[in-house]
N, C-alpha and C positions, 0 to 999 in steps of 0.2 A: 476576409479577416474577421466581421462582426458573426458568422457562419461558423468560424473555428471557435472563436471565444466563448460563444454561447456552448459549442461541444464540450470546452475546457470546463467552464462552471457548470455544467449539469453534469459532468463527469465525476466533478469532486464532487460536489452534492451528495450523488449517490453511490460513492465512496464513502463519505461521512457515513451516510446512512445504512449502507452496509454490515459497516463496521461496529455500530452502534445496535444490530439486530444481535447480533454475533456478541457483544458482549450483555444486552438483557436477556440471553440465551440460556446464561448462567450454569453453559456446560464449558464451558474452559475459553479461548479468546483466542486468536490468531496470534503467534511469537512477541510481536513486535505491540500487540496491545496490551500482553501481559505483560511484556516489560514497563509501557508506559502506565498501569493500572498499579504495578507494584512501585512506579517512583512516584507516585503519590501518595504513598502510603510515611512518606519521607521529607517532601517538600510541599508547600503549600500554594498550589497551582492544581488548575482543574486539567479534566484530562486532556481538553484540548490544548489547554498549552502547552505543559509536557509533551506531548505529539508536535508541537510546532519547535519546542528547545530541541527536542531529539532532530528535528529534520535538520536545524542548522547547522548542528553537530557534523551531522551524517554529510553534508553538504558540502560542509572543510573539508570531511577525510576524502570525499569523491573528488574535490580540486585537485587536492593536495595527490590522487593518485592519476589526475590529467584527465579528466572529468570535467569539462564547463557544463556549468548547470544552463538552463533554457531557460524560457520565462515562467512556461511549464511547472519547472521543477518550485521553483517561486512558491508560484502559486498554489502547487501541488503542498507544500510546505504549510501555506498560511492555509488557505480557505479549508483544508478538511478539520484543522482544528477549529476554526470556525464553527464547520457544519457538524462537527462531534460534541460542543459543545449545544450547539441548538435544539440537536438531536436529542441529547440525554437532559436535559432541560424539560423537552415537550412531555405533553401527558399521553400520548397518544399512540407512545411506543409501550406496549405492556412488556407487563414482566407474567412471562408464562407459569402457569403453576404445577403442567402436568409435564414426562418426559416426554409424551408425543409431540404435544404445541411446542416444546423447548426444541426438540431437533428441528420440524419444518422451520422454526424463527431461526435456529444455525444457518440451514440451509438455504434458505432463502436471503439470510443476509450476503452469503457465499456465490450467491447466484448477483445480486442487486452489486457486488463489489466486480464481481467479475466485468458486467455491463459500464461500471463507471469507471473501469479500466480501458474498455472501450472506446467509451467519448472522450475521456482524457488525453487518450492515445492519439486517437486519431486526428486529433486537433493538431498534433505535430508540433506543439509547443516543448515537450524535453520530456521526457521518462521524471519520476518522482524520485526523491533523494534518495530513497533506499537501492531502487531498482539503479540510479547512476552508480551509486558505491559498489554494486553487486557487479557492474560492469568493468567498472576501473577495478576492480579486484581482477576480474578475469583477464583482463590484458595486462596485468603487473603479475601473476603467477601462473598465466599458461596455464591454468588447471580446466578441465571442462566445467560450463555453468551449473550442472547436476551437485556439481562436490562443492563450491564455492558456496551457493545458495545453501544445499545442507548443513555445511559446516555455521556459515552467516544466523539460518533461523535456529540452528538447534541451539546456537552461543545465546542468542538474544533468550531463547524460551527458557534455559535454565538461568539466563541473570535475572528473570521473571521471575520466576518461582522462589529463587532465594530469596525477591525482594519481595514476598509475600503475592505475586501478580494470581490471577484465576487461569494457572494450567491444569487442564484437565482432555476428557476422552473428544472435548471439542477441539482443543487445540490440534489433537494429531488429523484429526477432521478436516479442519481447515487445511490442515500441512498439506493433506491430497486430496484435495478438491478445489482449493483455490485457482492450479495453474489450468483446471481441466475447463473450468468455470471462466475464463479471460479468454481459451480457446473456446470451448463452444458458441461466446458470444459472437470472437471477430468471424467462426466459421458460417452463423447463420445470415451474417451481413455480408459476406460473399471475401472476406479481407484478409491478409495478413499480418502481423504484426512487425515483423522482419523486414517488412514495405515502407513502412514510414521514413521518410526524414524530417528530423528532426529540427526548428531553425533553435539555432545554440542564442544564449545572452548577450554573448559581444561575438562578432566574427560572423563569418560563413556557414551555412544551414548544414547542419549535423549529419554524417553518413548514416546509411540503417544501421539496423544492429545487423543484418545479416551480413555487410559489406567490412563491418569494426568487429567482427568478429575474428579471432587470430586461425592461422590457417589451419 
């Protein structure tokens, strides 16, 4: 257990941290940071908390579509606004000035998110709120996870942009590279992601996704 937790918090950590390359990137931001980059432009909450009011949000409609969140999802919720906040705080993250150093600091934030998807994951504590909501969408419309997710990030990346968020040639970046970048981690660690179970909040420990998967 104290084995899996430390997975969980080094996970988000470098999920925070990730996330926070990708946006001092300042080529566009992954859907769901420009969304939250553009509701601060609105309300007066830093970006991690905004990241944490969205997760709650996202958290009811994942229930509400028969979604128990984990402890995971929790904390998946709280600490990376935490570590968003800490992150964009430090002096240590630059802000690059040229486009070359700007794409490696994408990419590599894109790689550092992939890996704390990884430990996150594998701790087996719950999938993160978006990634439940994206599930309980797929078992409430039958639809393949390709078109769900598509439809999910492209809705979130233009409620961004109209709300002033930084989408840009990064954003489509992310779009394809992010899920390539969560595989190549669990592939060099020998794992699957569809292997996990998950222990749910209240109840009985979570089927995988490949078993909640509809047929």
């Amino acid at each position: 257990m104290i084995v899996r937790g430390i997975f969980l918090l080094w996970g988000l950590c470098l999920f925070g941290l990730g996330i926070v390359l990708t946006i001092k990137s300042n080529l566009g931001t992954g859907p769901w940071d420009a969304f939250h980059l553009g509701l601060i432009n609105y309300i007066p909450v830093t970006l991690g908390q905004v990241s944490q009011l969205t997760g709650v949000v996202v958290i009811a409609i994942g229930a509400m579509l028969g979604i128990n969140p984990g402890w995971g999802t929790i904390a998946n919720m709280y600490f990376i606004g935490v570590f968003i906040d800490l992150f964009m705080a430090s002096q240590w993250v630059p802000v690059p000035g040229h486009w070359l150093t700007q794409l490696v600091m994408l990419l590599g934030g894109v790689l550092v998110i992939g890996w704390g998807s990884f430990f996150y994951l594998s701790a087996a504590f719950g999938a993160g709120p978006r990634d439940s909501f994206m599930v309980g969408a797929i078992l409430k419309t039958g639809w393949p996870a390709w078109k769900v997710r598509t439809i999910l990030e492209t809705s979130v990346a233009a409620a961004g942009y109209l709300l002033g968020g930084p989408v840009g040639i990064g954003t489509v970046i992310v779009a394809f590279t992010l899920g390539p970048s969560i595989q190549l981690a669990f592939t060099i660690m020998g794992k699957r992601v569809q292997d996990i179970h998950h222990d749910a909040l209240i109840g009985k420990r979570k089927e995988s996704a490949q078993q909640k998967a509809p047929g």
